[in-house]
N, C-alpha and C positions, 0 to 999 in steps of 0.2 A: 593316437594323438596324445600328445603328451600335456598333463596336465600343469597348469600356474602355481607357484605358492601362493594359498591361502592363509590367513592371519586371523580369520573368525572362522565359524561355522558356517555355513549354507543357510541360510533362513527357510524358514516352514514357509510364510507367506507376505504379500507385501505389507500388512498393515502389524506384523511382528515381528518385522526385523530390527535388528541394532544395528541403528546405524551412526554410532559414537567412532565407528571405525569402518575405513575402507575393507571389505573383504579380498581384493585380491593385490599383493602387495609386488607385483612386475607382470610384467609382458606375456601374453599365452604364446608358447613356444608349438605355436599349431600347426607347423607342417611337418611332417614326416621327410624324409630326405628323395623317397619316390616321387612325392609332391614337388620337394623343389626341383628336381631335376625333370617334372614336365612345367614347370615353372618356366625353367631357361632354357626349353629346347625348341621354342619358336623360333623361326628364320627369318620373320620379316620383323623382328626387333620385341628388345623384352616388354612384356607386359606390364603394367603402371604396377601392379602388385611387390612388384621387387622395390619398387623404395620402403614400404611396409615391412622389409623381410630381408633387408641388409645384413644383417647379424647373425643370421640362420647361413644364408647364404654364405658367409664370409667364413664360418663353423665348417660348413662343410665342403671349403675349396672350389665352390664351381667358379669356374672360368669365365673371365668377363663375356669373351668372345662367342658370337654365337655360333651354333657347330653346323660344320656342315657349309659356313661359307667363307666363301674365303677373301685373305687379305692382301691386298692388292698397294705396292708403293711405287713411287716415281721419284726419282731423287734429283730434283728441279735446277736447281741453280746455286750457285756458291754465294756468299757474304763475304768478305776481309776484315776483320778484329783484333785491335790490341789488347794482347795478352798483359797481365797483370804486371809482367816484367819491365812491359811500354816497349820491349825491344823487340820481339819477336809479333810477327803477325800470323794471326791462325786463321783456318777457313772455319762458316759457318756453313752448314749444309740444311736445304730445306727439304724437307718430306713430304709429299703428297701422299697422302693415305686413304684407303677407300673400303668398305666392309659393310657389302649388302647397298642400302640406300644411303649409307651415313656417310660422311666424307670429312676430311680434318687434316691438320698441318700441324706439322712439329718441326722443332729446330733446332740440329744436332752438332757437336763438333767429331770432329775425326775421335775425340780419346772417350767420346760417348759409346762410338761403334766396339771400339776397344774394350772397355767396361764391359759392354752385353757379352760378348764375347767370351771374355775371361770368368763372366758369372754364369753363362752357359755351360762351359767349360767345367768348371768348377761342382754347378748340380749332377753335369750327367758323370764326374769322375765320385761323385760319392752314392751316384745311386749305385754304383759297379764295387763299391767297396764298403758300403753297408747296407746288405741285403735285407731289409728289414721288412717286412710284412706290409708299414704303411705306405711302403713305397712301390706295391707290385705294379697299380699303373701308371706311374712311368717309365718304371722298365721295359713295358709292354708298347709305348710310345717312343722309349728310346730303340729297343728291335728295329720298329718299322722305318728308321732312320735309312735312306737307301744309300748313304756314303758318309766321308767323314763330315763334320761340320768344315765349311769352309776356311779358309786361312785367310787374316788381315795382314801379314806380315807384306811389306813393298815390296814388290816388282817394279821390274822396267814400265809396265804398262800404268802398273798403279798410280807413277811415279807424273802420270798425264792428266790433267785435271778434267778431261772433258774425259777418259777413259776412266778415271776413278770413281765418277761420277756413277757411269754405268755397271762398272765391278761393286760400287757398293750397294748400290740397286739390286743387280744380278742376288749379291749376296743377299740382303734383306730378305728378299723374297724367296730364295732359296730355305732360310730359316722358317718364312712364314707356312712353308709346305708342310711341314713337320709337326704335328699335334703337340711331340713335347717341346718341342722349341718356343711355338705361338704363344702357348698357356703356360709359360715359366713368369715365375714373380720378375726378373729383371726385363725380361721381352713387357709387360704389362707397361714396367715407367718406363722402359724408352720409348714406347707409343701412347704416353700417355691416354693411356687407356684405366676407366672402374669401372665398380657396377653399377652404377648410370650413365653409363658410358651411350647403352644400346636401347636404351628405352625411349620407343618410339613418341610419347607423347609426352616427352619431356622436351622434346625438338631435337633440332640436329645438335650433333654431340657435345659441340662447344670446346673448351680451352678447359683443359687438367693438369693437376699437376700438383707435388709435393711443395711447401711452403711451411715459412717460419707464421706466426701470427701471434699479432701480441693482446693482453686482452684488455677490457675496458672500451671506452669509446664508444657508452651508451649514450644516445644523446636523450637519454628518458629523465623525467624529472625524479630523485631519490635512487638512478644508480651510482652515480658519480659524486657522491657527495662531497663537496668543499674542489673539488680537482684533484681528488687522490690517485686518481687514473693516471695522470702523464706523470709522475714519478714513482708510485708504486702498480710493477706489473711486473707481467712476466710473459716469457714468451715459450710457445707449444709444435711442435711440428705436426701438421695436420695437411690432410691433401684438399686442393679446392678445386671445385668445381664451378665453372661459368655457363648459363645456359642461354636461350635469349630473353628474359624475362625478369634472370634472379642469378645471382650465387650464393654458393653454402661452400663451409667444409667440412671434413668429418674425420673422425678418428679410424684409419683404415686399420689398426689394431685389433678395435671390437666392432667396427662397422658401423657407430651410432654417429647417425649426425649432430654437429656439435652446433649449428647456426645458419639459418637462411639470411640474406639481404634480399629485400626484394627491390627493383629497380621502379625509380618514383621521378619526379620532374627535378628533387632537390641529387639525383644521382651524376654523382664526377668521381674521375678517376684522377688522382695529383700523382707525380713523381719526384720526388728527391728528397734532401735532408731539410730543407727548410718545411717541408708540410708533412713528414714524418718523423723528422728527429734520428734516424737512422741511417745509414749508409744502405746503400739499393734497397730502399722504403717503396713500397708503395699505398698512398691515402686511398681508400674506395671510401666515396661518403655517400649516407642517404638522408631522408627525412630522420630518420632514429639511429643512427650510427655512423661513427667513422671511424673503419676500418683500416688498421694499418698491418698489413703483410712485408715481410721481409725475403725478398729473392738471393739469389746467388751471385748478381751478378750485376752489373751496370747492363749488358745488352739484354738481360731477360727483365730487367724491369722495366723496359721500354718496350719489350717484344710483349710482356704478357698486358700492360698498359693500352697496347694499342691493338689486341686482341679483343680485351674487355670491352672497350668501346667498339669497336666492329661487331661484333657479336651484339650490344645493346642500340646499335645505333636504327635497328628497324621497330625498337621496342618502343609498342603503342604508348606505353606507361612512365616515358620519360618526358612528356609533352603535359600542358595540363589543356584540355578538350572544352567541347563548349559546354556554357556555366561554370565553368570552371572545377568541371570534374576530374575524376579518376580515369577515365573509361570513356572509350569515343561510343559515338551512334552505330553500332552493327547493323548493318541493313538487312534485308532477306532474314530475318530472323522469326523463326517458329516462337509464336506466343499464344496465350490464350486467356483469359479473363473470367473471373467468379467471382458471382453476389452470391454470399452466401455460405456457410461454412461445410453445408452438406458436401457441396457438387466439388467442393475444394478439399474438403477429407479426403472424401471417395478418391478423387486422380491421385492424391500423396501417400496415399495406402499403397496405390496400385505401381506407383513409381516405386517406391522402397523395395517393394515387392522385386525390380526388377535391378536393384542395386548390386554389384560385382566388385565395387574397391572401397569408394566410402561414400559415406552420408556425413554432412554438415547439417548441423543444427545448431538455432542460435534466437532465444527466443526473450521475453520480458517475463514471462511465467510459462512453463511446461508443466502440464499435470502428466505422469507418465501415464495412468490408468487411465485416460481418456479415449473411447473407444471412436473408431475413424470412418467405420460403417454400420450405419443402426438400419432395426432396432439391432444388437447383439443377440446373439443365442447361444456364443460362447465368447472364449477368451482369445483366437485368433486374428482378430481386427484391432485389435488393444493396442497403443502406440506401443506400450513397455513390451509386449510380448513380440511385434515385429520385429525391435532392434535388437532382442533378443534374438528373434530366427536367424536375422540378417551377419550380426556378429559371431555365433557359429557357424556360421559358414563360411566365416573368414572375412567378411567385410570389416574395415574399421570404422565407428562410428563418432562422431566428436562431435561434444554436444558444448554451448556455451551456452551459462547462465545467467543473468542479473545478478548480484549480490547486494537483495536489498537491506535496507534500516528497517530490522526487526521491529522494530517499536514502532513505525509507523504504516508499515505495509504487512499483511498476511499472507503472501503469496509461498512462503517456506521452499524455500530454493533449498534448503540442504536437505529435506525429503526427497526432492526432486531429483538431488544429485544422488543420493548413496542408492534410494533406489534404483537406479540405473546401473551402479559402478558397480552393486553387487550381483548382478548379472552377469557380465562376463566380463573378461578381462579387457576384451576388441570395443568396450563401450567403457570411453575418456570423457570426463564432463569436469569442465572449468566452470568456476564463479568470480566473477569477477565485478565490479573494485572492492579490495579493502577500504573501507570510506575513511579510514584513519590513517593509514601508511600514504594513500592515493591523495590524501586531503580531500576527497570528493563525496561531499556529504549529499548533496541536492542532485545531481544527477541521476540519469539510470541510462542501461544500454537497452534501447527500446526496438533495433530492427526484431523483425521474425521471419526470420528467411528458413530453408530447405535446398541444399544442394546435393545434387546426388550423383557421383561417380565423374564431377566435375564439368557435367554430359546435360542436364537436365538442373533448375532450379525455380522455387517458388517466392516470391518476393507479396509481400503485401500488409494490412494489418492486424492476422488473425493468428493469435497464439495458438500453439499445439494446446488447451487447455480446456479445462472445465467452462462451460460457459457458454463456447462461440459456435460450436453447430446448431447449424438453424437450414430455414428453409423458407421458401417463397410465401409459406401462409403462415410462416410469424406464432405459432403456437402459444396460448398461454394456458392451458392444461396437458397434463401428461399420465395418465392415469391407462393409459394402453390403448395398442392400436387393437382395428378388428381383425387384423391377420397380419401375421412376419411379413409381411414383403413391401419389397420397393419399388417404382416405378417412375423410370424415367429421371432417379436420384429425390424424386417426391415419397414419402414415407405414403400411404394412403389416409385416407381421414382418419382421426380421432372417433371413436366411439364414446370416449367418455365424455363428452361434452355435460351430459348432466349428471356425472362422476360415476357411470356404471365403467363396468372393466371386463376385458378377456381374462381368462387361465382362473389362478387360484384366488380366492379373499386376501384379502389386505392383509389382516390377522395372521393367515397360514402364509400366505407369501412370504411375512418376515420373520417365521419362525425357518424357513429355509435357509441354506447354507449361501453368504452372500454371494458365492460365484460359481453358483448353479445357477444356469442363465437356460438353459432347454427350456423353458416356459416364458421367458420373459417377451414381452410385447411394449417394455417403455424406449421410447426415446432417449429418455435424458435419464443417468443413472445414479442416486446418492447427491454428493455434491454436487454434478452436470445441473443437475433440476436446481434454478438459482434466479435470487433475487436480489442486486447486491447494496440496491438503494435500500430495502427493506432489512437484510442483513447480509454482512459481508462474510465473505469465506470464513470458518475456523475448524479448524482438525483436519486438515487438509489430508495426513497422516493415516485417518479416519476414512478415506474416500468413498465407500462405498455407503456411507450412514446419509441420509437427506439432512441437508444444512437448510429446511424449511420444510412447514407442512405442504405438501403438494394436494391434499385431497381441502385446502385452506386460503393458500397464497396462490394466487398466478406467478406465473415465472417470469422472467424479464426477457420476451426477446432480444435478438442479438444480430444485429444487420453489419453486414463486413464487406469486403472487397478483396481481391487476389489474385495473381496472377503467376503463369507460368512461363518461364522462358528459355530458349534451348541454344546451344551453340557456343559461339562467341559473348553472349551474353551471361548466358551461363557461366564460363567458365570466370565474368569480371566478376561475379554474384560469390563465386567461390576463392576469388581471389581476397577478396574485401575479409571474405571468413577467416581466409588461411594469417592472411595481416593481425587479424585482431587474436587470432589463436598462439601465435607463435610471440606476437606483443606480451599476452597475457605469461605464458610461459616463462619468458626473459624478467616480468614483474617481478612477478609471486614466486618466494624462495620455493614452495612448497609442490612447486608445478615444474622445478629444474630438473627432475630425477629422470631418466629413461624409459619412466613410465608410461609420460604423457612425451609423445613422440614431435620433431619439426613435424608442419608440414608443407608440402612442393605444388605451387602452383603448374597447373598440364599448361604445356604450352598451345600458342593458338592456333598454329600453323597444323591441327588435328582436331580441331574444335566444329570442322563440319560432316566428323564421324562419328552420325549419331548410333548408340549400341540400341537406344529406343526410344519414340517421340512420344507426348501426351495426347489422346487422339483427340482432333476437331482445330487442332491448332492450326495457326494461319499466320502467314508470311508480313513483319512489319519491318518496319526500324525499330529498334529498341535502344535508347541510352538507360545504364546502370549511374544511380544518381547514390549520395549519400552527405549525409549530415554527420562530420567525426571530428574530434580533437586529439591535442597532443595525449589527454587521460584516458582518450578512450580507444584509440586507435594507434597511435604513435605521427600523426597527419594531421592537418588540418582542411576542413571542406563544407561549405552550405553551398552543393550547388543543387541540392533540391528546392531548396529558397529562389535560388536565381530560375530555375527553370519555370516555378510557379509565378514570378512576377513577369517572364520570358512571354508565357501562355498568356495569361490576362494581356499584358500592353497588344499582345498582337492577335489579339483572337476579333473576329471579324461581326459573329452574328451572336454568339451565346458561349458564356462558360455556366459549368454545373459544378459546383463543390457539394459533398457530402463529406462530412467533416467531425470528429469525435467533439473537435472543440474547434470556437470563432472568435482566437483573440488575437487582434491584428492592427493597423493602424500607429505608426509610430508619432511617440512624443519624444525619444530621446532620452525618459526618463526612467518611463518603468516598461513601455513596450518596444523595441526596438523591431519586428518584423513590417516592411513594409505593404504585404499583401492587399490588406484592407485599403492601402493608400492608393495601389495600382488598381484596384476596384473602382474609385471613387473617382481615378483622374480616367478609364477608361469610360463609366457611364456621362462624366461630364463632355467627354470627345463626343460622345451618340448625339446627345443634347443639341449640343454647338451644332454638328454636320448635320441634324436633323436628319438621324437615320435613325434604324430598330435596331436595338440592343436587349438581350436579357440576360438577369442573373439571379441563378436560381441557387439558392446557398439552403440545405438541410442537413440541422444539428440535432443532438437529442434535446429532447423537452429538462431536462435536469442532468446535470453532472452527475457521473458515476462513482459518487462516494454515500454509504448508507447514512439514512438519517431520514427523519418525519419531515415532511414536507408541510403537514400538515401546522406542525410548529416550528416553521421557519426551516424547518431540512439542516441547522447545523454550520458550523465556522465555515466548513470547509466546500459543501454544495455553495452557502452567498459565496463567498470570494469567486468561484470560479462565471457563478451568476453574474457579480460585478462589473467582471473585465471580459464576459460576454455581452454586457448592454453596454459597457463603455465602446466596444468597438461597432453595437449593432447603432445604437440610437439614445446613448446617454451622454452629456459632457461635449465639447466641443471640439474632442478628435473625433465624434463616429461618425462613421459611414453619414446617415440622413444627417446630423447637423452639417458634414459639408457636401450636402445635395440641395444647401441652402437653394441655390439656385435655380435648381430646376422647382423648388417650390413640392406641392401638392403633387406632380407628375412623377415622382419617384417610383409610384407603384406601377410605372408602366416600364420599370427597367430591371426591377430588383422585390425577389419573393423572398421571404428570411419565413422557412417551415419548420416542423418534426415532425415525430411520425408516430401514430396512436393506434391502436388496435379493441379488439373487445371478443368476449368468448362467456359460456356459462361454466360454472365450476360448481359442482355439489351444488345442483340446485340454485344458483346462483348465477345473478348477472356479473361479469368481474371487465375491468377494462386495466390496461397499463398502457406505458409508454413503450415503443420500441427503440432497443438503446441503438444509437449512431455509433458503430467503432470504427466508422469508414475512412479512409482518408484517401482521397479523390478527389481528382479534377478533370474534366471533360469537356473541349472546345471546339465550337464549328463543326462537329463530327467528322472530323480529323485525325483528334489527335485524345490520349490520355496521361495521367498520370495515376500511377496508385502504386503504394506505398504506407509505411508505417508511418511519417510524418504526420501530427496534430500544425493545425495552422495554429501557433502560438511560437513562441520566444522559445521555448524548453527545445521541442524539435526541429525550429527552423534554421536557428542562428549559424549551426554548426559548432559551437564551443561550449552546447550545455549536451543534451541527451545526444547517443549515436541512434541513427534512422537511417533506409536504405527505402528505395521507388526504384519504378521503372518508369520512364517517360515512353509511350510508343506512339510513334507515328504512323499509318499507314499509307504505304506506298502504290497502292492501286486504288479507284476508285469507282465508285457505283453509284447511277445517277438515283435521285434521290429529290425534296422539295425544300427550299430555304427561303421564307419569306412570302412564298405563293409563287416563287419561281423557281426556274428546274435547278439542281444543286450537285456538284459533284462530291458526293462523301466517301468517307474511305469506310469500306463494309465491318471493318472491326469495331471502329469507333461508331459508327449509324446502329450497330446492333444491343453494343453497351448501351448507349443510352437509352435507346427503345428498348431495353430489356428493364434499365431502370424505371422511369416513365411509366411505362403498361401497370410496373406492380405498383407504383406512389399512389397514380391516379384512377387506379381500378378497369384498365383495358384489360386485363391479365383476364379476367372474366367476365368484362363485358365490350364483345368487339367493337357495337358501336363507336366508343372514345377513337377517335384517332390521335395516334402520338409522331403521324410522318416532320407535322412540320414543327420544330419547337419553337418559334420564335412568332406566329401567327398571332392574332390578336384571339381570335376563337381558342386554341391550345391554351394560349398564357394565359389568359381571363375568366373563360368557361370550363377550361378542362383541368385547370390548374389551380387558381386563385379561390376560384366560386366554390369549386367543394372542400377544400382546403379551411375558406372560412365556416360552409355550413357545419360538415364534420368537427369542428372545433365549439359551433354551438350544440349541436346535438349531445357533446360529450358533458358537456355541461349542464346539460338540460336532464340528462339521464344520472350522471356519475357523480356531479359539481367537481372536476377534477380540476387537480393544482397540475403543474402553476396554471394560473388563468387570468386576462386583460382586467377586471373587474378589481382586484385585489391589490390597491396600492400599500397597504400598510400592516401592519401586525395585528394591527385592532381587526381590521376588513379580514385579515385571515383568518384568525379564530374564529368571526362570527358565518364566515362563508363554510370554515369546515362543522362549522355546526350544521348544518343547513338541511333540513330533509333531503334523500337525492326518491330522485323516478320509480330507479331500479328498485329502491325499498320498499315504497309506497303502494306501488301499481306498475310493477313485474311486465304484464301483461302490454300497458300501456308504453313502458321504455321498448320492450320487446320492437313493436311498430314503430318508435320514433327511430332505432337504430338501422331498422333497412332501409332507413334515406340516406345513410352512410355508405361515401365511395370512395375508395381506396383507401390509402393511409394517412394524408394528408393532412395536418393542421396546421395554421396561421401560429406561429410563435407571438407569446403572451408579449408584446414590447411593453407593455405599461405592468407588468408584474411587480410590485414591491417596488415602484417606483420612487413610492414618498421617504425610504427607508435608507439608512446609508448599510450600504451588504458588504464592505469591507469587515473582516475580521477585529475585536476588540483587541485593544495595545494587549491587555493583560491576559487573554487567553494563549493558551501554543501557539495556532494558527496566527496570532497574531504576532508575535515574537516572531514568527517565522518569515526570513527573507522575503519582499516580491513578489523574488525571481522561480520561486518557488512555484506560483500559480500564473504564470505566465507563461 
């Protein structure tokens, strides 16, 4: 295996590298020529690997054709065409072509037969007259020749057009018998035929061909600047390729491809000089380009025109679907659903693990050192160290970043990135936007997806990062378990609860070497271990040092949502990737080189050939949904918006949101997402019909920016505080002012929670909030949505941050109880929710609760609401935590955090008051800082800062 040029040194370790500079400065040249040639010796069509490996391939001559099968022509029917003379008329001839499963048409003239002919000719006369070494097989090809090559000169017979027909057939296929004649450079173009000719999951073969192409004709904002494109360009001969989904073309010279188009709903094909400006023009336009190639001829630009469109006119991708997405509803689709970051590492471990061409990644913050299966006891579950395994082994790995505003975020994406890129050469990581060249200062790209061999993907809101593994018992101590093991994806209880520990002393432990792990028995490792309301990430660079005392602070739970999906869905999940990857590339000058490769969306019509499923998964509908603009994507799309106000108008008995953030309700001014409004006009419908409705909405107790709560928490927790009570119950858009009418009876439709916890630490009583990073919606147990989407203006609109969901439906059902009557639910969505439910309200360990019916008066009142509020007093009573309903003002706050709490006093006595706490459930504080205006002051940042900004 032949190694990459390097431009630094190899680093010793990750937390001493330099990474001021990329270490590997092109392409790892990783196959050996044995490799490739079991590469292309498959018979039922090339492996997806070959588009990875164009240039290799192209190095060392293999032949498009796969061996061993053979090619098959039928020479169809004639054409009549005027020749350029105007006087003379030529025939066109069609070819029916056929090799293995693939099948395709070409369309030839008599002096085309001729040409091959004469270039045939021509090869086998100089392999006979200069015997050169590199030529020995096809000497050895030309031997096996078992007579002369045929003659095109006319005959009598020739001279019959339905007897030509056959003689030129006869012939064709007579040449195709012959190994060197098939696999000669000129036999290739007159069949247009490449090397994605035959690769099975790119679809059937499509329309190839040699072509003029002119360049320019980005429709991005800062490539075309002023319109210098339609008078300064130039034009390049490149072969193109049409498949049913996309085209590209590439430079068959060096093999690299020079540009995908992917087909979109804005996809048309124009022909002539008025919409190209050329003579046999042809326009291909999409959402972000128009594309102008130049043919040979008046009839091939009609022929290859209406090629194009046959070939795209079954593509799903030229329609926009319902909400007005990318991507229709796939049905029958293998999916599956996680609370929780454990049970959601564990299968993405396991999936990786099982990866053969590539892995997409694409995240808001990647920690690479974040380990996927705990506790750890070495360094093989480590994300960095998998896509390491994965990339030497030849997988290619492409990772997309956020590229945020240093100044305001600590997330350090470019640790992120070099440590990866210095890994191996088969691991590509883009950052993207420049917030200066892009103009995009306020945005971020917020999906977090996982796609893997284009076969398998994980869509949801849980960064590959420090932080979000978690588990069903919410841990706020980490001090070591009492044994390595796992069960059931449950780490087993904590020992340290009153801060004793397995293995070595604290002391001696951290004199050990930091990635000696053979002892270790933590959970959460260094930075993992975190609190970020108390302090937020720094040294990120640092990973393995604790960014807080753990034997001091509790840590922040971390509650998520996620899902996995296989197929056709899959492959829209990696479609969406490949858009935003190949988008970025065309930006960023720095991302044009050959380093960072296109890349080819698989086609669909192979998308139910699973290589391996996620196990437990189960059969729904799935729509792939996404929020993207022209900055972030090269498109425009909120049909996550549309699907979640789609869910609400039509949901029947109950929706459930858990939600990172509740800002909703539009005035046109500063909130534009209408969600809270479809909330307010759906519980007003219950009212009116006098039926049962509920809606169950749980957010975290505080915004996830660090600051004292205790003095006010900061610019940045009010603001987001603000325009959560403006939507829940402040001002005259929220939700309860316009529930005016049903009065006092609001609590019988709508619970606004979060979610609290408690533990001993060092001796010590300690309680926190568990942070919401959920972003979920769940109706009628039916139906779900989960995705990276925050219900707010930033991720709903579609033209601020990029977000990606999956909507699933379930298409079978399971009888089930709704209202105190029998109910047909669909088993995926009846178990999400009863799986949420059990652990809010404490079924999870005490079977008693029942959580069948949601919407009963007993569930919503006594098993719901009543512990929700007592737990909310008891926390108070033991802890005095913030926020809390009591505390309208700055005055009331300071003297409330004065305040003796339980836990200090008499230990003993909070001890007993907290075993009347069940589940996780508290009543969110609505009268919190009520008397206080919590918008940001003019003169501070936050205050200068747009909105749109916390919205």
């Amino acid at each position: 295996m032949s190694s990459p040029d390097i431009v630094e040194p190899a680093a010793q370790s990750s937390t001493a590298q330099n990474l001021a500079r990329r270490r590997f400065s092109r392409d790892a040249q990783g196959l050996s020529p044995d490799e490739i040639d079991g590469l292309m010796s498959s018979s039922e069509g090339r492996p997806f690997l070959v588009v990875h490996h164009l240039p290799e391939i192209k190095d060392e001559g293999i032949p498009p054709l796969m061996p061993g099968i053979p090619v098959t022509c039928r020479v169809e029917n004639t054409e009549k065409h005027t020749t350029r003379s105007k006087v003379h008329v030529g025939t066109l001839y069609t070819v029916q072509l056929t090799h293995g499963h693939f099948h395709w048409t070409v369309k030839r003239k008599y002096k085309h037969f001729q040409e091959l002919h004469r270039d045939l000719y021509k090869h086998k006369m100089m392999l006979h007259l200069l015997p050169l070494g590199r030529f020995t097989k096809e000497r050895q090809q030309l031997r096996a020749m078992s007579e002369e090559m045929p003659s095109l000169h006319g005959t009598e017979r020739t001279r019959r057009t339905s007897s030509k027909l056959k003689y030129l057939e006869e012939y064709l296929n007579g040449l195709l018998e012959n190994s060197f004649c098939r696999n000669d450079h000129s036999m290739m173009e007159f069949l247009s035929v490449g090397a994605l000719s035959f690769v099975t999951d790119l679809g059937p073969k499509g329309l190839e061909g040699p072509i003029f192409k002119r360049s320019g004709g980005h429709r991005i904002q800062g490539l075309n600047c002023i319109g210098h494109h339609q008078f300064c360009f130039r034009w390049s001969r490149r072969w193109l390729v049409v498949k049913d989904s996309f085209l590209m073309y590439m430079n068959r010279d060096n093999g690299h491809i020079n540009f995908v188009l992917l087909f979109d709903p804005e996809f048309k094909v124009k022909v002539g000089r008025a919409h190209t400006d050329t003579r046999y023009g042809v326009c291909i336009e999409n959402f972000s380009r128009n594309l102008i190639i130049k043919c040979s001829s008046y009839r091939q630009t009609h022929w290859w025109s209406h090629e194009i469109n046959r070939l795209a006119e079954t593509c799903d991708f030229l329609k926009v679907h319902r909400f007005e997405g990318f991507a229709p509803p796939r049905e029958n689709t293998l999916t599956k659903w996680y609370v929780n970051g454990g049970g959601y590492f564990a299968d993405l471990a396991d999936s990786l693990e099982q990866a053969r061409e590539e892995i997409f990644i694409t995240d808001w913050w990647l920690s690479p050192e974040v380990f996927l299966k705990r506790p750890a006891t070495d360094n093989y579950w480590r994300l960095d160290e998998i896509l390491r395994r994965k990339a030497e082994q030849g997988v290619k790995v492409c990772v997309l970043l956020y590229k945020e505003v240093e100044l305001a975020l600590g997330i350090n994406s470019e640790h992120s990135k070099r440590t990866l890129m210095n890994m191996h050469p088969n691991i590509k990581v883009m950052r993207h936007p420049d917030h200066v060249s892009s103009v995009v200062l306020l945005w971020a790209h917020h999906e977090k997806m996982v796609a893997i061999d284009q076969t398998v993907a994980f869509v949801g809101g849980i960064d590959l990062a420090f932080g979000r593994w978690d588990t069903n018992q919410y841990r706020l101590t980490d001090l070591g378990l009492t044994a390595n093991s796992v069960t059931d994806g449950e780490p087993i209880e904590d020992k340290a609860g009153n801060g004793a520990a397995d293995g070595p002393e604290p002391d001696k432990q951290a004199e050990r070497e930091p990635y000696d792990l053979t002892y270790n028995n933590k959970l959460w490792l260094g930075k993992d271990y975190s609190n970020f309301i108390r302090k937020d990430w720094v040294q990120l660079d640092r990973p393995f040092e604790d960014n807080i005392d753990r034997t001091q602070v509790p840590r922040m739970p971390w509650r998520d949502l996620s899902a996995a999906v296989h197929g056709g869905a899959a492959r829209d999940v990696a479609r969406h990737f490949i858009q935003r990857w190949n988008f970025t590339k065309i930006f960023k000058n720095k991302y044009k080189d050959e380093f960072y490769p296109y890349l080819l969306p698989k086609s669909h019509c192979t998308a139910d050939s699973l290589s391996f499923t996620v196990p437990e998964s189960k059969k729904a509908k799935v729509q792939v949904l996404r929020s993207a603009d022209r900055w972030s994507t090269g498109t425009c799309e909120n049909s996550i918006l549309k699907a979640y106000i789609h869910t609400i108008e039509n949901s029947e008995h109950y929706i459930y949101i858990e939600n990172q953030f509740f800002i909703s309700c539009a005035d046109g001014k500063t909130v534009y997402n209408g969600i809270g409004d479809a909330i307010v006009n759906r519980i007003l419908r219950a009212h009116r019909e006098q039926k049962k409705y509920r809606v169950f909405v749980v957010i975290p107790l505080l915004p996830g920016f660090e600051g004292d709560i205790s003095a006010g928490g900061g610019n940045a927790i009010q603001a987001i505080l603000h325009f959560t009570f403006r939507t829940m119950c402040r001002g005259e858009h929220s939700i309860l002012s316009r529930l005016s009418e049903v009065k006092d009876l609001w609590t019988e439709y709508i619970t606004l929670c979060g979610l609290r916890t408690h533990s001993q630490l060092s001796q010590s009583l300690v309680t926190e909030l568990i942070y919401v990073h959920s972003k979920t919606l769940i109706a009628d147990d039916r139906c779900y949505i989960i995705g990276s989407a925050n219900i707010n203006d930033r991720s709903m609109l579609g033209n601020r941050d990029s977000e990606m969901a999956v909507f699933v439906e379930d298409e079978e059902r399971v009888l089930s109880i709704m209202g105190g009557q029998e109910y047909q639910a669909g088993p995926l969505t009846l178990a999400l929710r009863k799986q949420c439910f059990s652990v809010l309200v404490g079924a999870s360990s005490d079977p008693s609760i029942n959580v069948d019916d949601p919407i009963s008066d007993e569930f919503f009142f006594l098993n719901w609401n009543a512990p929700a509020k007592l737990n909310a007093t008891i926390y108070d009573k033991v802890f005095k935590c913030l926020p809390h309903n009591s505390v309208h003002n700055m005055r009331e706050l300071k003297e409330y955090s004065s305040k003796e709490r339980l836990c200090d006093t008499d230990p003993e006595q909070a001890i007993e008051e907290l075993k009347a706490v069940r589940g996780l459930l508290v009543h969110f504080p609505l009268r919190f800082l009520c008397e206080e205006n919590l918008l940001p002051p003019r003169g501070t940042k936050e205050g200068m800062a747009p909105v749109g900004l916390w919205t």
